[in-house]
C-alpha positions, 0 to 999 in steps of 0.5 A: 470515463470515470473520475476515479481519485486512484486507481491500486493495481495489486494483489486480492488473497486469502491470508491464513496466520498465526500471531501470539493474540490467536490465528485466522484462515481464511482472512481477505488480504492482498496489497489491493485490499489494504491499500483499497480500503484504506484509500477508500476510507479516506475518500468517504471523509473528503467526499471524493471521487471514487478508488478503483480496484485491478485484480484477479481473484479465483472461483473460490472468491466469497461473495461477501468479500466482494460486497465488503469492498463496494460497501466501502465505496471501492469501484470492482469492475477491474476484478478479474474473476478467473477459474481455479482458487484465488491467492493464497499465504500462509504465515506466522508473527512472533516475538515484537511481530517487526517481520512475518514468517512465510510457511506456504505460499500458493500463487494459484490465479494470480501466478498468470495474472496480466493487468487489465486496466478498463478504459474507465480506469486509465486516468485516476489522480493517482495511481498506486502500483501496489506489491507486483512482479515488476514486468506487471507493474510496467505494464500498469504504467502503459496502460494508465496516465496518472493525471498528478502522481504514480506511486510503486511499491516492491517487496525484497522478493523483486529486488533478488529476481527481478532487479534490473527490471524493478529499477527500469519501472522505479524509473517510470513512476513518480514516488517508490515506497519500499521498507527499510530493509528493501532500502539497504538490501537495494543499495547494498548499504547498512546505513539507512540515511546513506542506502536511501539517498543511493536509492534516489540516485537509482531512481533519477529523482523523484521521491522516496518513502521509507517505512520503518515499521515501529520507528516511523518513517523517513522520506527523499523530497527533493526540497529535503528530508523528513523524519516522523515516528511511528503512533505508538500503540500496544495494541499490535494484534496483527501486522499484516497489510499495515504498508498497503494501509499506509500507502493507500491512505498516503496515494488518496491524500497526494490525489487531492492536490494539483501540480507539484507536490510540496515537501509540506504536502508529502509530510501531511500525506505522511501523517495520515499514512501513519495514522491509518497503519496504526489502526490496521494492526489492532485486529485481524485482517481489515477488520479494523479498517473496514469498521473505523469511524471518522471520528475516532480516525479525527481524535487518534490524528490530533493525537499524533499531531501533538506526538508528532509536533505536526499540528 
């Protein structure tokens, strides 16, 4: 058995966008590779035990992108390598780049994708139950016993197809991470504040993230709430994968502790969520994320420490 600090269950891409600084093909994306690459930042500043990957990419997979996710410490023996052409999306951003625009979606091998997660891999300090079909994530949770935390997160897609399953498995895990509008649409409700509690009553308990994209985030704990802004940056190139940044960085942060996680705890764990998010939009891709040095992560977090009153 391997000591794995956490373990992201997701999906491996190819993202061909357009945004008003200029566009990509090709570019490697999926929630696994956001939320890998930054977990696995995280875990080379701690010095910890290691982020695992579950996923399936096509024949098509270029090499090199495999050797980008070892170069950055990520464990690749749960990558399924299959025939036929890895995932595929195509998008565009306009205006204050708050949502994307969906022009071609091409599932490929990940349309008959089933999770296999190694039997080295079943015990992570955290698992994170990235962006699935929720039938897939519940069977993530079957295989896997997440020795302190299993985190979900969903997409508005599940929530109108796949209701009454997402609710069965959101049921299962320990924190749900989900966008403002996912929140309202889930509860029916307009109002934030209101949607999220009627979403913790979905949940039995638990804990709830919200992300608010440019206006921060708020968070259900069950000692209280919390509330914290956005890093505020005018250098928005590109959007995509900023809430897998956030939740990896958040998962390998609660993998560190022991026992219960504290309201203080999980408001810490929000601040470098936030923090790495803030990066991963200055360039296309995971560029920026893949090339981030600690120190200029240490200097950006001490700045939002005193933006954020949470030094």
């Amino acid at each position: 058995m391997i000591r794995m600090d956490v373990l992201i269950v997701g999906s491996l891409a190819y993202d061909s966008l357009e945004t008003p600084h200029g566009s990509r093909n090709d570019e490697l994306g999926g929630s696994a590779s956001y939320g890998g690459f930054s977990a696995a930042f995280h875990n080379r500043r701690i010095s910890g035990d290691g982020v695992g990957l579950v996923g399936v990419i096509g024949e098509d997979f270029n090499p090199e992108h495999l050797a980008w996710y070892t170069s950055a410490g990520l464990n690749i023996s749960g990558i399924e390598s299959t025939s036929g052409h890895t995932f595929r999306w195509k998008g565009s951003y306009h205006g204050n780049m708050a949502e994307a625009v969906t022009h071609e979606t091409h599932l490929n091998v990940f349309e008959h994708f089933q999770p296999k997660v190694p039997d080295s891999h079943r015990t992570p300090k955290a698992l994170m139950c990235a962006n699935l079909h929720p039938s897939l994530q519940s069977a993530v949770l079957s295989q896997t016993n997440a020795q302190r935390m299993s985190i979900l997160d969903s997409m508005n897609l599940w929530i109108n197809i796949a209701h009454d399953q997402l609710l069965e498995v959101m049921r299962e895990v320990d924190l749900v991470v989900l966008n403002d509008g996912e929140v309202r649409m889930l509860a029916s409700d307009e109002n934030l504040v209101r949607a999220a509690h009627k979403v913790l009553e979905m949940m039995n308990g638990g804990i709830l993230v919200v992300k608010r994209g440019e206006h921060g985030v708020i968070a259900l704990h069950p000692d209280g709430f919390i509330s914290m802004p956005a890093y505020p940056t005018s250098d928005i190139i590109d959007p995509t994968g900023c809430g897998d940044s956030f939740a990896g960085a958040m998962s390998q942060f609660l993998a560190n502790g022991s026992g219960e996680v504290s309201r203080k705890e999980l408001a810490e764990s929000l601040v470098h969520a936030t923090v790495t998010a803030s990066f991963t939009i200055e360039n296309f891709g995971s560029e920026r994320l893949r090339n981030l040095t600690i120190e200029e992560y240490n200097q950006r977090l001490e700045e939002f420490r005193i933006i954020s009153n949470t030094s």
